[in-house]
MARVEXGU-736761 format. One record per residue: residue in one letter; residue number from 1; x, y, z of N, C-alpha, C, CB in turn. Coordinates in steps of 0.05 Angstrom, whole numbers, always signed. Atoms other than C-alpha are relative to their C-alpha. Last residue first. Glycine has a CB too. Example, Ala and Ser with C-alpha at 12.3 -4.5 7.8 and 13.67 -1.06 7.14 Angstrom:
+---+-----+--------+--------+--------+--------+--------+--------+--------+--------+--------+--------+--------+--------+
| r |   k |    n.X |    n.Y |    n.Z |   ca.X |   ca.Y |   ca.Z |    c.X |    c.Y |    c.Z |   cb.X |   cb.Y |   cb.Z |
+---+-----+--------+--------+--------+--------+--------+--------+--------+--------+--------+--------+--------+--------+
| s |   2 |    -16 |    -24 |     -1 |   +273 |    -21 |   +143 |    -15 |    +22 |    +14 |     +9 |     +9 |    -29 |
| a |   1 |    +18 |    -24 |     +0 |   +246 |    -90 |   +156 |    +18 |    +24 |     +0 |    -20 |     +1 |    +25 |
+---+-----+--------+--------+--------+--------+--------+--------+--------+--------+--------+--------+--------+--------+
This chain:
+---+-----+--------+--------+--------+--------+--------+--------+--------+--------+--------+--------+--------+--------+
| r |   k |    n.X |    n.Y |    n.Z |   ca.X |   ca.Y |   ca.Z |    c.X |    c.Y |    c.Z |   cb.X |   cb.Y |   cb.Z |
+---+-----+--------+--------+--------+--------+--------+--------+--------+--------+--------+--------+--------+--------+
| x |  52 |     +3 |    -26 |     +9 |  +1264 |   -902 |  +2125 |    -29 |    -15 |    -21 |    +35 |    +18 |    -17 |
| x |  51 |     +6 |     +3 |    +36 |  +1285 |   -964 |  +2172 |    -15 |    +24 |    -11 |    -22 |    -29 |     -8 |
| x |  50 |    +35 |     +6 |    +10 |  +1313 |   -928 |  +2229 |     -1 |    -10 |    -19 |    -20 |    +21 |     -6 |
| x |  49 |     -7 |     +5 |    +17 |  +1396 |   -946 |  +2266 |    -38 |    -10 |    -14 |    +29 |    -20 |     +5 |
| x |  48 |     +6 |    +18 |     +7 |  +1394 |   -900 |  +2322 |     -3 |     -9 |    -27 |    -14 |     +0 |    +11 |
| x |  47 |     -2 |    +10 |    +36 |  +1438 |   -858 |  +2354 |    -13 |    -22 |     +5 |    +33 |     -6 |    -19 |
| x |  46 |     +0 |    +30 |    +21 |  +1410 |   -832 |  +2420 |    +12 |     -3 |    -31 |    -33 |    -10 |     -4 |
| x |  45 |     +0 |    -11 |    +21 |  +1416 |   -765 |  +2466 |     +2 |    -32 |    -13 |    +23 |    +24 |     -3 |
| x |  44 |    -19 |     +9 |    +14 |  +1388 |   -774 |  +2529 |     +6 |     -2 |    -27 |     +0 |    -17 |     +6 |
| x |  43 |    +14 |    +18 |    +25 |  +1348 |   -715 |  +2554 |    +30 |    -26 |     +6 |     -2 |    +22 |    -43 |
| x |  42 |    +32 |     +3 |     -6 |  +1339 |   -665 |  +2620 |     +2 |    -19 |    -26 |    -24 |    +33 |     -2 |
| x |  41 |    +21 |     -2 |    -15 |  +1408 |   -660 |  +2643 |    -35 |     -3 |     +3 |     +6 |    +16 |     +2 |
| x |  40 |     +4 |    -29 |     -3 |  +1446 |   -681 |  +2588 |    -21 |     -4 |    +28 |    -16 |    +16 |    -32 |
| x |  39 |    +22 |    -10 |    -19 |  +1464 |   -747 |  +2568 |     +9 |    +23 |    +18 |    -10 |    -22 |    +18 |
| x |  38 |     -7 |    -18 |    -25 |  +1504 |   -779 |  +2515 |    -26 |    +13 |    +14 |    +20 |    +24 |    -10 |
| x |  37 |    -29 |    -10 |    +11 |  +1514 |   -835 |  +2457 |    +14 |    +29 |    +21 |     -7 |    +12 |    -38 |
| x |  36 |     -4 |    -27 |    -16 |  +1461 |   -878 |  +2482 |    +31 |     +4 |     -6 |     -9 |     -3 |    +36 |
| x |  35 |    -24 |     -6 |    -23 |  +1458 |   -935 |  +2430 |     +8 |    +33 |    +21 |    +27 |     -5 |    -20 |
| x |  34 |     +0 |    -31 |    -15 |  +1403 |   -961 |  +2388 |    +22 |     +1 |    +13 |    -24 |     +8 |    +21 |
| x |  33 |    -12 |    -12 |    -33 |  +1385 |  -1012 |  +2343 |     +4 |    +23 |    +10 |    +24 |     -6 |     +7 |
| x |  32 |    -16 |    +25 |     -6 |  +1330 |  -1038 |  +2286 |    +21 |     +2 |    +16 |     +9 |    -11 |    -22 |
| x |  31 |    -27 |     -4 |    -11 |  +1290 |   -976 |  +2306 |    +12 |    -27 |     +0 |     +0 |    +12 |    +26 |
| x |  30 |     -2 |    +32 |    -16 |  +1220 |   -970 |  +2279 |    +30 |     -8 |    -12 |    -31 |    -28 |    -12 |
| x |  29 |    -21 |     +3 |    +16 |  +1200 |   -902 |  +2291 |     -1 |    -30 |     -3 |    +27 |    +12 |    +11 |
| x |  28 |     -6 |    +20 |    +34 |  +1132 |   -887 |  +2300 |    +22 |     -4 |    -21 |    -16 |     +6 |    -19 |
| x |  27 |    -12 |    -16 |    +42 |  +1140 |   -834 |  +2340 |     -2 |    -17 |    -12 |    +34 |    +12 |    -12 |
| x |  26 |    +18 |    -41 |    +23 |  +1101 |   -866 |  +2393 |     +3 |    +11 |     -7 |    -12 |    +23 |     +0 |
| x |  25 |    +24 |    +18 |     +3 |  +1141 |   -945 |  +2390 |    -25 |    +29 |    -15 |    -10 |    -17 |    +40 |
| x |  24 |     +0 |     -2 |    +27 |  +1205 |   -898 |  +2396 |    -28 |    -12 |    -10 |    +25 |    -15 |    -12 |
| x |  23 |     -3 |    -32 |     +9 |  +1187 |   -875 |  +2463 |     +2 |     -1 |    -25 |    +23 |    +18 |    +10 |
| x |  22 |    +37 |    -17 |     +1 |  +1155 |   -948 |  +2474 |    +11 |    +26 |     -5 |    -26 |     +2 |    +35 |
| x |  21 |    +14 |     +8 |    +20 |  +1230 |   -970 |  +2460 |    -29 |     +6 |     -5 |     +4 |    -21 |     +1 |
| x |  20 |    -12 |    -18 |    +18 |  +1262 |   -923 |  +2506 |    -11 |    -11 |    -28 |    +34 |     +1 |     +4 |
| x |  19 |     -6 |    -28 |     +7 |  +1232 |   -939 |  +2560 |     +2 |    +11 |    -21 |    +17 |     +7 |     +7 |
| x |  18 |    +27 |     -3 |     +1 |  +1229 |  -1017 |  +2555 |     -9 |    +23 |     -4 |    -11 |     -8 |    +19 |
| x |  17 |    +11 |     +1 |    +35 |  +1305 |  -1010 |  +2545 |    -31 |     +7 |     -7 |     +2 |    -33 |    -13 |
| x |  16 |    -13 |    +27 |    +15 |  +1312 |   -978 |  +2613 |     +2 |     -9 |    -28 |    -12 |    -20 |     +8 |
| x |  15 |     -2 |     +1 |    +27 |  +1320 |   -911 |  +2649 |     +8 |    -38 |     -8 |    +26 |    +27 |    -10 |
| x |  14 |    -25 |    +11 |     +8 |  +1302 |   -910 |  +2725 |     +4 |     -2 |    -34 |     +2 |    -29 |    +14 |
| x |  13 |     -6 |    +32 |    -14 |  +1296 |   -860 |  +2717 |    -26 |    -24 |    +18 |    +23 |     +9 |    +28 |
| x |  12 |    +23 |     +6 |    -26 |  +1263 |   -806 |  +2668 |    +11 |    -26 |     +8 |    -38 |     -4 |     -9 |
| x |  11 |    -13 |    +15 |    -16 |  +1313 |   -767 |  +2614 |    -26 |    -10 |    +22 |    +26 |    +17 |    +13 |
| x |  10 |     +2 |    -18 |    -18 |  +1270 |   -743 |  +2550 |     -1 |    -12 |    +26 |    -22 |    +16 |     -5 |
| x |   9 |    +19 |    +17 |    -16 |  +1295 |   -784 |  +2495 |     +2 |    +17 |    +30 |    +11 |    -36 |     +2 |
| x |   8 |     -1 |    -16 |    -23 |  +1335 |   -733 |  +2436 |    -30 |    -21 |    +23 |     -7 |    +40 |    -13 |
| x |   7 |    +37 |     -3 |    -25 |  +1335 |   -779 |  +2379 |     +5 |     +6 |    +20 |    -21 |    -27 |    +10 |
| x |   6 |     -6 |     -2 |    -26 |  +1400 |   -778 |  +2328 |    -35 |     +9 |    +13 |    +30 |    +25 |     +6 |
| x |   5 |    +11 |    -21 |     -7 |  +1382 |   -819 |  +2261 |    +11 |     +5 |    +30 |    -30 |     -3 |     -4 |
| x |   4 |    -14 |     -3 |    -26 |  +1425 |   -864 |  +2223 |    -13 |    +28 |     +4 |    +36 |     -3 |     +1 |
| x |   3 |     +0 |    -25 |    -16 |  +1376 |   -894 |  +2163 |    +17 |     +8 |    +26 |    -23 |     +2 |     +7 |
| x |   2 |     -5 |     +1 |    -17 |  +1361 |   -965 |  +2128 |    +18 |    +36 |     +6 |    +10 |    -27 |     +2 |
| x |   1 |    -26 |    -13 |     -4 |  +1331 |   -968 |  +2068 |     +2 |     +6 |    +30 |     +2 |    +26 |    -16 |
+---+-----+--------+--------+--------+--------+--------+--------+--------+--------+--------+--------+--------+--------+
């Protein structure tokens, strides 16, 4: 089953995919996509689409 989770990614430039995928890599999510939906001073906020 597939899942829409929001993931708080704790902001560090330069910000890339590579980033953000090892951040999911050690939660052990595993994120068929993603999309920055907003950003805050110290995070980016993510929807992502988890298998459950």
């Amino acid at each position: 089953m597939i899942t829409t989770e929001q993931i708080r990614v704790p902001k560090k430039l330069p910000f890339d995919s590579d980033y953000v995928e090892k951040f999911f890599e050690e939660k052990g999510l595993d994120v068929l996509r993603w999309a920055v939906v907003d950003v805050t001073e110290e995070e980016f906020v993510i929807d992502a689409a988890v298998f459950a």
